[in-house]
Structure formats: structure tokens, C-alpha cells
Residue frames as a rotation matrix with the C-alpha (Angstrom) as fourth column:
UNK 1
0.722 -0.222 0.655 -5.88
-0.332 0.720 0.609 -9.45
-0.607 -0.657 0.447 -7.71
UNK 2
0.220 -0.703 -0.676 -2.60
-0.857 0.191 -0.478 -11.37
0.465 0.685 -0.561 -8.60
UNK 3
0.395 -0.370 0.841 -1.55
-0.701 0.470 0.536 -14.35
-0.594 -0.801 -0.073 -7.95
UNK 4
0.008 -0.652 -0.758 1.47
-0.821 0.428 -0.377 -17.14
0.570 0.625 -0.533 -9.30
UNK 5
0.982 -0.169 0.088 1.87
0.147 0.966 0.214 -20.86
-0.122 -0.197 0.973 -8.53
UNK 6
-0.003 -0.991 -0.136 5.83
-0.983 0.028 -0.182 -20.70
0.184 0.133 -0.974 -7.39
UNK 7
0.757 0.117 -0.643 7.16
-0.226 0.970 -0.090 -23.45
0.613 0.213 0.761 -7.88
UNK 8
-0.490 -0.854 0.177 9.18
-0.190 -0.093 -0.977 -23.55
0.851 -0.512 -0.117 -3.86
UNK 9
-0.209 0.775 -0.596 7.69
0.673 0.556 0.487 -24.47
0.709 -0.300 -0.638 -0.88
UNK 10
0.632 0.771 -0.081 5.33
0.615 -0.435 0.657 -22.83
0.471 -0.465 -0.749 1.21
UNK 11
0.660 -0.173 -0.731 7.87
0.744 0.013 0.668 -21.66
-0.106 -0.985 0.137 3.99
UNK 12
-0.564 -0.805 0.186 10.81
0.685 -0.330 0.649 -20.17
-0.461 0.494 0.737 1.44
UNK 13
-0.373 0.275 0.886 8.13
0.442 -0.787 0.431 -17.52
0.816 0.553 0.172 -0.29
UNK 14
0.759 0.233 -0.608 7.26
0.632 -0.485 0.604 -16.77
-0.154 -0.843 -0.516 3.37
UNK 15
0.017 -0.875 -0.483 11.09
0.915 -0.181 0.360 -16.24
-0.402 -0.448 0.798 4.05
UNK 16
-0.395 -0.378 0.837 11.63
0.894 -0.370 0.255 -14.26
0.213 0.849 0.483 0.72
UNK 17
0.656 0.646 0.391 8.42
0.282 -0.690 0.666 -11.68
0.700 -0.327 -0.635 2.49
UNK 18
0.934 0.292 -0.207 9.63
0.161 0.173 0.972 -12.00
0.319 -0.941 0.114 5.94
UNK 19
0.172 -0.880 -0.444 12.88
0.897 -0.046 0.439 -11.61
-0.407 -0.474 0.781 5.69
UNK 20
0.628 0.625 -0.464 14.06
0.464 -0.779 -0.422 -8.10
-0.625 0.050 -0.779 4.87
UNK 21
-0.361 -0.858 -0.365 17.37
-0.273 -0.277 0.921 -8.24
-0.892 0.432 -0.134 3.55
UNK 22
-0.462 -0.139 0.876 15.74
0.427 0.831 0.357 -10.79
-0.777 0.539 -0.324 1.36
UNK 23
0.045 0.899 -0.435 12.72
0.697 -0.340 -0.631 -8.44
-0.716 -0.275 -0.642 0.70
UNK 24
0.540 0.052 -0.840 14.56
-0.022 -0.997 -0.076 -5.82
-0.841 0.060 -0.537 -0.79
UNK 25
-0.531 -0.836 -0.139 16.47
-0.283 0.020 0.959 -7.56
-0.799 0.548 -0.248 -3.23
UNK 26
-0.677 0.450 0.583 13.03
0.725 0.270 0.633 -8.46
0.128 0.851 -0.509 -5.60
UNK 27
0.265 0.957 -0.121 10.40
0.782 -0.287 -0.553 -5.95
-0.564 0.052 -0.824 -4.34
UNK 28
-0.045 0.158 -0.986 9.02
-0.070 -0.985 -0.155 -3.65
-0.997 0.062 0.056 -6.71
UNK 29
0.983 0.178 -0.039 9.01
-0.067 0.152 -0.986 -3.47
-0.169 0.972 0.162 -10.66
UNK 30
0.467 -0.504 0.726 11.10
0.813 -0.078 -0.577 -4.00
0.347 0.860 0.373 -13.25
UNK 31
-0.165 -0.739 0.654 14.38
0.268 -0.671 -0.691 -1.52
0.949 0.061 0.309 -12.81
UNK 32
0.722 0.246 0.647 12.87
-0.533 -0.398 0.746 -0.35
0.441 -0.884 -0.156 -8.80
UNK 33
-0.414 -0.869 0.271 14.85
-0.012 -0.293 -0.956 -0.50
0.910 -0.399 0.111 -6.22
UNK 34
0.721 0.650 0.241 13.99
0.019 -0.367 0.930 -0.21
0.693 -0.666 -0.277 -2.28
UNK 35
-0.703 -0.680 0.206 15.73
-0.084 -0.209 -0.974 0.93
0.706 -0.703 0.090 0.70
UNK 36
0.456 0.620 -0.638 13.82
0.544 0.373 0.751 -0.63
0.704 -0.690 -0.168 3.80
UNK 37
-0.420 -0.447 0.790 14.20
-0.270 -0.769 -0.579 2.15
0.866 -0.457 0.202 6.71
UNK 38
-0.627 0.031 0.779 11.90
-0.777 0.056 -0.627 -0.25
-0.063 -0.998 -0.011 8.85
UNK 39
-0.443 0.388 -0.808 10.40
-0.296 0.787 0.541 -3.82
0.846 0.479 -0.234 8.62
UNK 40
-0.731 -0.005 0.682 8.68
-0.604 0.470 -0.643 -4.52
-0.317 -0.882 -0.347 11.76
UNK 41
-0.641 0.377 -0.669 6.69
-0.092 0.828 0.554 -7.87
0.762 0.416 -0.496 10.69
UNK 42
-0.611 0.517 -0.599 3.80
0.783 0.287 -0.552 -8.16
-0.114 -0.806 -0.580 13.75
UNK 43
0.418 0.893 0.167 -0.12
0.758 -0.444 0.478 -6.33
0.501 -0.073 -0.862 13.69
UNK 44
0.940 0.227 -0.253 0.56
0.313 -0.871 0.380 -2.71
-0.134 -0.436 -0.890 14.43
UNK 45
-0.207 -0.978 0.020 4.62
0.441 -0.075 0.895 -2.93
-0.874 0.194 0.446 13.28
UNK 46
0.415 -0.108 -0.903 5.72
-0.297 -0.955 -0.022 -0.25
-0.860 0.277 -0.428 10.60
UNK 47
0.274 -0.442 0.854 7.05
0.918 0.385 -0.096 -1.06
-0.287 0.810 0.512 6.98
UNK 48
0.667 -0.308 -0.678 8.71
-0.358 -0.931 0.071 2.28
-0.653 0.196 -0.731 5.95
UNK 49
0.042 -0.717 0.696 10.59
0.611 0.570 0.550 2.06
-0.791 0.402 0.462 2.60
UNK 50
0.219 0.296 -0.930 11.60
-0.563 -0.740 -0.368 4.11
-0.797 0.604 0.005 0.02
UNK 51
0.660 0.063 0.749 11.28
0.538 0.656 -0.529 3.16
-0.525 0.752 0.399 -3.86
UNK 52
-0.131 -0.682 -0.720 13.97
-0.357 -0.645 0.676 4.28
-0.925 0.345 -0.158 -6.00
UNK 53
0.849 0.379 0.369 12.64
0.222 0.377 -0.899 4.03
-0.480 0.845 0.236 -9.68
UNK 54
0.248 -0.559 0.791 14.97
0.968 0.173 -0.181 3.55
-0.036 0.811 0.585 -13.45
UNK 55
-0.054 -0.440 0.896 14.75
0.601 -0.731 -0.323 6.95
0.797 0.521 0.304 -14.15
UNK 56
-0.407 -0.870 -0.279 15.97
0.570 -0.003 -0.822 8.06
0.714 -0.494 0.497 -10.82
UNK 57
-0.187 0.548 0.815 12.90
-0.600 -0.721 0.347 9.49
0.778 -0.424 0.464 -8.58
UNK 58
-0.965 -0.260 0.026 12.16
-0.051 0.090 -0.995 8.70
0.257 -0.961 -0.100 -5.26
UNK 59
-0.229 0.952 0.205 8.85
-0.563 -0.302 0.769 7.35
0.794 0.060 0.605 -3.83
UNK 60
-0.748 -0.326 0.579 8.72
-0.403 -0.470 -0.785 7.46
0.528 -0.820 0.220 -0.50
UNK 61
-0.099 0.989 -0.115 6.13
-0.319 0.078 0.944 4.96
0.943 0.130 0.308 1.56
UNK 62
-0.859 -0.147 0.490 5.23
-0.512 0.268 -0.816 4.15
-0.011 -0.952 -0.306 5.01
UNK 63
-0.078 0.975 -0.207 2.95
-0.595 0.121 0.794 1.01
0.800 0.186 0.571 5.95
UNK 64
-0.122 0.353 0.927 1.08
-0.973 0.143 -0.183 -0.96
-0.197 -0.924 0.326 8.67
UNK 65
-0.783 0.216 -0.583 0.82
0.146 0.975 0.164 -4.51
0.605 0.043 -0.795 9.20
UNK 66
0.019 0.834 0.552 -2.53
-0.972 -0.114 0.204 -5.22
0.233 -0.541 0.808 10.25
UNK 67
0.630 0.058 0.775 -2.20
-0.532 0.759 0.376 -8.98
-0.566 -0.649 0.508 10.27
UNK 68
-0.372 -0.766 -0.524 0.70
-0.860 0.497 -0.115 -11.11
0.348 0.408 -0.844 9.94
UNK 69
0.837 0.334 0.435 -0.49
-0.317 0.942 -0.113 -15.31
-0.447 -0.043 0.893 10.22
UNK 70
-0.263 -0.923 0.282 3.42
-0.519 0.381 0.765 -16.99
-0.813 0.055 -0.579 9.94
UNK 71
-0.879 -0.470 0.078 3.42
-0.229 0.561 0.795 -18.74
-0.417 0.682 -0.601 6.28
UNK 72
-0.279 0.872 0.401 -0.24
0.960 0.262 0.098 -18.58
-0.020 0.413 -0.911 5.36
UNK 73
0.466 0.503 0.728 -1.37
0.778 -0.626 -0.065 -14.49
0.423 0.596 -0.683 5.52
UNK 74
-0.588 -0.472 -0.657 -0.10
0.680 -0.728 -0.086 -10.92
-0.438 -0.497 0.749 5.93
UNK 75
0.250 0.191 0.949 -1.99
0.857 -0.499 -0.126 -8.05
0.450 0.845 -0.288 5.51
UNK 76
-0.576 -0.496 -0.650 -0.73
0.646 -0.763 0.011 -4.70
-0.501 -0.413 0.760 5.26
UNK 77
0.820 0.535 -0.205 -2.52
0.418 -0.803 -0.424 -0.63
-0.391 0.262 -0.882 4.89
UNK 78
-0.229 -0.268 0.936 -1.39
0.973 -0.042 0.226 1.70
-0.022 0.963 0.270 2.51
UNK 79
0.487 0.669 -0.562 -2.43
0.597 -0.725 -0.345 5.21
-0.637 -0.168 -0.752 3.58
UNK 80
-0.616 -0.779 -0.112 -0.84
0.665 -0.591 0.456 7.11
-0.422 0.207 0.883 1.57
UNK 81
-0.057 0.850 -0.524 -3.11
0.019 -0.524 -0.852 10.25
-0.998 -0.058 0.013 0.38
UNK 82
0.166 0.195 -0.967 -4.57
-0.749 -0.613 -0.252 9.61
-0.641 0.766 0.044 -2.44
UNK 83
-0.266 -0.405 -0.875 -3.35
-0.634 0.757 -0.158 6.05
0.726 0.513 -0.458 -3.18
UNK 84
-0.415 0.142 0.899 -4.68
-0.777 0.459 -0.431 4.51
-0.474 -0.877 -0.080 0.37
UNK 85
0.211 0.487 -0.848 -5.04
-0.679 0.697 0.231 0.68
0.703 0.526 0.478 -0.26
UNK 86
-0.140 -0.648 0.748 -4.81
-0.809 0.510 0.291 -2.40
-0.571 -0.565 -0.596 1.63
UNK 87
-0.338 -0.455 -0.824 -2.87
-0.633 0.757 -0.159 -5.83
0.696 0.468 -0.544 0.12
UNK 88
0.675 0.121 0.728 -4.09
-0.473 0.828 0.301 -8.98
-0.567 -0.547 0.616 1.73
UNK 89
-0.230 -0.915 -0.333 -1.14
-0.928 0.309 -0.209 -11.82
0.294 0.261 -0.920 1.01
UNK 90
0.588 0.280 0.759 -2.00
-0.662 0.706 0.252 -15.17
-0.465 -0.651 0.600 1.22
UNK 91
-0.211 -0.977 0.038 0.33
-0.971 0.205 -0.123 -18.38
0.112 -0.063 -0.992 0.97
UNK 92
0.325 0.631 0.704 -0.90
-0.780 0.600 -0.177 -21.58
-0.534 -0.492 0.688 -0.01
UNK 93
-0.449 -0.573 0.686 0.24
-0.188 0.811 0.554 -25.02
-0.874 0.120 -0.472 -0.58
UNK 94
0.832 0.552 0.058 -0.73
-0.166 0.346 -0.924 -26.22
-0.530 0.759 0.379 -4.60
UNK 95
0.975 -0.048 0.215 1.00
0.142 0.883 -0.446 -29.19
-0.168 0.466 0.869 -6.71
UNK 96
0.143 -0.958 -0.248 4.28
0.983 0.108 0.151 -29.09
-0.118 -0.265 0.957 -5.18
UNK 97
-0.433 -0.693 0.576 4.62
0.552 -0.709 -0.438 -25.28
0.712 0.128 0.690 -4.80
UNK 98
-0.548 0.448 -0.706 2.83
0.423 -0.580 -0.696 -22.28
-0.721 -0.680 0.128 -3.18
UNK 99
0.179 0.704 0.688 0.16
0.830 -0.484 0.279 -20.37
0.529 0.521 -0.670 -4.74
UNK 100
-0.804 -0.041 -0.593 1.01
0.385 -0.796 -0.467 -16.39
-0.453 -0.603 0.656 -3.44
UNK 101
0.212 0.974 0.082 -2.10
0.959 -0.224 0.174 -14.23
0.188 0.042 -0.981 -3.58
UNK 102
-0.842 -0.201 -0.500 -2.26
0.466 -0.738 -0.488 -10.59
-0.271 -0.644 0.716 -3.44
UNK 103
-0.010 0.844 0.536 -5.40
0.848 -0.277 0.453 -8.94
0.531 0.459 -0.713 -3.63
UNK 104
-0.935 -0.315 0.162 -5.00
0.273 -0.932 -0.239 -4.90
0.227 -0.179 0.957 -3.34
UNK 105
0.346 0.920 0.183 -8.59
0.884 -0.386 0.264 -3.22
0.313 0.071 -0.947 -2.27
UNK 106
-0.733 -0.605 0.310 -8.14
0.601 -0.790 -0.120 0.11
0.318 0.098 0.943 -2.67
UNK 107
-0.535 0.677 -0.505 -10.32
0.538 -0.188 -0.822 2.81
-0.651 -0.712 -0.263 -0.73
UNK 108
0.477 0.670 -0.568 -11.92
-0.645 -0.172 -0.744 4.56
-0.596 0.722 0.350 -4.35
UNK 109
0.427 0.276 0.861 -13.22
0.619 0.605 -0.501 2.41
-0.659 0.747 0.088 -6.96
UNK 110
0.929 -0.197 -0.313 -12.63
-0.356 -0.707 -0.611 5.59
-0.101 0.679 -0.727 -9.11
UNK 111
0.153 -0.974 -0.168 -8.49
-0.959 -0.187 0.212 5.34
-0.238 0.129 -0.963 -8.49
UNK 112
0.297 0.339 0.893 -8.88
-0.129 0.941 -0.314 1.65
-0.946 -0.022 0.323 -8.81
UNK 113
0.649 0.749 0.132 -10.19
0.023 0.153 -0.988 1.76
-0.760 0.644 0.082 -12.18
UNK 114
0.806 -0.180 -0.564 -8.01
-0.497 -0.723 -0.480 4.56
-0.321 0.667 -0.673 -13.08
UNK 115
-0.082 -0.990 0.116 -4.49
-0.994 0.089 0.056 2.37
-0.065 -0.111 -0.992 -12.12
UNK 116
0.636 0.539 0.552 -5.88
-0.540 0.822 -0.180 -0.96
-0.550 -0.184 0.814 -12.69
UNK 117
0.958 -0.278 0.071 -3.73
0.169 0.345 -0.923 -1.75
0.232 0.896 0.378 -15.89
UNK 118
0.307 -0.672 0.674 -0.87
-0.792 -0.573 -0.211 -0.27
0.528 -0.470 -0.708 -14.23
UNK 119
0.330 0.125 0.936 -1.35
-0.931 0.208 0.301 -2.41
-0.157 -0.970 0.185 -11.26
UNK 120
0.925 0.262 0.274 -1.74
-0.239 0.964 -0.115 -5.39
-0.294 0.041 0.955 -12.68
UNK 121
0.617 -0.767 -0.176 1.49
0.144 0.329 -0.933 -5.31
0.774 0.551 0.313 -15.08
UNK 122
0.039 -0.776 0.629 3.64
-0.824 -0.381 -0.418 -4.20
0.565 -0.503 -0.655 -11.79
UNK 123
0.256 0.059 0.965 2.46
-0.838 0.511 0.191 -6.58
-0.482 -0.858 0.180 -10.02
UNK 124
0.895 0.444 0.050 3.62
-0.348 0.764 -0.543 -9.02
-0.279 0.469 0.838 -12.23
UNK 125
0.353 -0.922 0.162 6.96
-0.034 -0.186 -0.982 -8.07
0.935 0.341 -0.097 -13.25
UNK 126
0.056 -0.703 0.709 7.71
-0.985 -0.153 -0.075 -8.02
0.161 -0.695 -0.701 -8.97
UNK 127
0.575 0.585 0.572 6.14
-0.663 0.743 -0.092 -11.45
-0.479 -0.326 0.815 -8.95
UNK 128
0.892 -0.444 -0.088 8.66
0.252 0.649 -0.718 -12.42
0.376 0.618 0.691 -11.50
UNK 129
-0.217 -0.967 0.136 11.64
-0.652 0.040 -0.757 -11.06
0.726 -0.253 -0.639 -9.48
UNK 130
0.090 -0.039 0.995 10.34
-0.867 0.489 0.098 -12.98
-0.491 -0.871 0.011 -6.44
UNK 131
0.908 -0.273 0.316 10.09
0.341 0.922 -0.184 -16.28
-0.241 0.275 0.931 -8.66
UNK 132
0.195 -0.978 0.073 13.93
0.216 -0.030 -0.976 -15.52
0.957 0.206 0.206 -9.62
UNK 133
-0.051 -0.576 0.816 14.84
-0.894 -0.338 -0.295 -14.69
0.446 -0.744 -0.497 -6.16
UNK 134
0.545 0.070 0.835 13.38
-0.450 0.865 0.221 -18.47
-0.707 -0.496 0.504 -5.00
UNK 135
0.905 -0.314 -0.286 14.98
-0.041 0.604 -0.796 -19.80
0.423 0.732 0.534 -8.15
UNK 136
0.164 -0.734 0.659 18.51
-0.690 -0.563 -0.455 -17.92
0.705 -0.380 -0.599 -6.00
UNK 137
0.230 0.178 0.957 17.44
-0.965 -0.086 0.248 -19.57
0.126 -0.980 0.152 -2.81
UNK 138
0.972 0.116 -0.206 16.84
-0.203 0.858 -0.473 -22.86
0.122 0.501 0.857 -4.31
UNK 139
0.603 -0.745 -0.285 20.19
-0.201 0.205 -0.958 -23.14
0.772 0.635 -0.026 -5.68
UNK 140
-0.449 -0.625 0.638 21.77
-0.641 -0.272 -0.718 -21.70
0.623 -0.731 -0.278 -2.72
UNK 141
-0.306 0.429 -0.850 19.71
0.279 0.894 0.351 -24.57
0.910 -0.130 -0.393 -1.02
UNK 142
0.421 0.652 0.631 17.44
0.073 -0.717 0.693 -22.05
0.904 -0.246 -0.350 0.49
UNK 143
-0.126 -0.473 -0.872 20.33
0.903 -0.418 0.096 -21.19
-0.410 -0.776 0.480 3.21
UNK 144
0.047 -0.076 -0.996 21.40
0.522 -0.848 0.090 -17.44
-0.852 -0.524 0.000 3.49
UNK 145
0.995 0.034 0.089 21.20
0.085 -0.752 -0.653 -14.26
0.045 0.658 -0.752 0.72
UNK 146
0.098 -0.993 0.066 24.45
0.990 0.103 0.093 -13.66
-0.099 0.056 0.994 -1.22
């Protein structure tokens, strides 16, 4: 599990998810990239995207939205073979910000284990582009991406 107390409200770390142009400009680690080849936001809609890592490889992913709950949860599957996880998102109001949540359950404990340390530092470092992408919004007085 990760999760960060942003300091933006509830609706604007929705957006930052929900919106795809917006999407692509923090997901992933440190130095990643993403090209978004389909965002359909709604239970049974398609997330297709490729990652484009620092030292120039390609990783290629296609997911499902199982549930999407506007500004409070989204979760989404992961099949990929061998890496098959789902991410619950949740989105909650705490002392003037949001609290985001992601908690990853992956289908073996074994791979789990193995990527756990992994996991955790990535997830952190995207968490810290999304808090710099609301810091963006903010400014820009959470109107449109420049």
C-alpha cells in the first residue's frame, strides 16, 4: 500500500487521474514517460498505455477499470502475465487536502514479495510527480494543462 496527504482538494487529484492529457504528464517513475493509446474511465472501459522508461525500453500495458466511484474510488486489473495485479484508488478528504490511497493486491504472494521494495519506491517517486503536477494546477488556478 501507498498513500500521501496532498495538500489540493479532493476533486483536482480526481481531475489529475481522470483526466488523460493530465494523466500522462506525472504517471509513472522518476525519468518514465507514457503514451495513453486509450483511457476509457467507466467499469469495463480499457486503459491501454505504453511506458517509455530513461534508458529507452518500452513497456507496453493494457488495463480494465473494474470500478470507477467519481472523486472517492477507482479500481483497475492488471493482467498482464506474470505481473497480474489489481490497484484499488481511493480519494479522501483529510486536514484541508486529500489523502490518495493505492493499495496494489497482486495475484502471487511469491511476486509480491519478490517486487515489494521495488514497488513501494515507484510508487512514491509517481506520487511525487502527481503532488508537483497539483502544485502546476494550483498555480494555474486548477483551470486547463499547459
Amino acid at each position: 500500500m501507498s498513500t500521501r496527504l496532498l495538500p489540493a482538494p479532493r476533486g483536482l487529484v480526481y481531475r489529475a487521474f481522470a483526466d488523460p492529457e493530465t494523466l500522462a504528464r506525472w504517471w509513472g517513475p522518476e525519468g518514465f514517460t507514457s503514451t495513453f493509446h486509450e483511457f476509457d474511465l467507466r467499469p469495463g472501459g480499457a486503459w491501454r498505455l505504453t511506458m517509455h522508461g530513461p534508458d529507452g525500453a518500452d513497456y507496453a500495458m493494457d488495463r480494465e477499470f473494474l470500478e470507477v466511484v467519481p472523486g472517492e474510488r477507482v479500481v483497475v486489473r492488471h493482467p498482464q502475465p506474470g505481473h497480474e495485479f489489481t490497484m484499488t484508488m481511493t480519494f479522501a478528504d483529510e486536514a484541508g487536502g486529500t489523502r490518495l490511497t493505492w493499495r496494489m493486491r497482486f495475484d502471487s504472494a511469491e511476486h509480491a514479495a519478490e517486487i515489494r521494495d521495488f514497488i513501494a519506491a515507484a510508487n512514491e517517486q509517481n506520487l511525487g510527480r502527481l503532488e508537483a503536477r497539483l502544485a502546476a494546477l494550483s498555480a494555474d488556478g486548477g483551470g486547463a494543462d499547459a
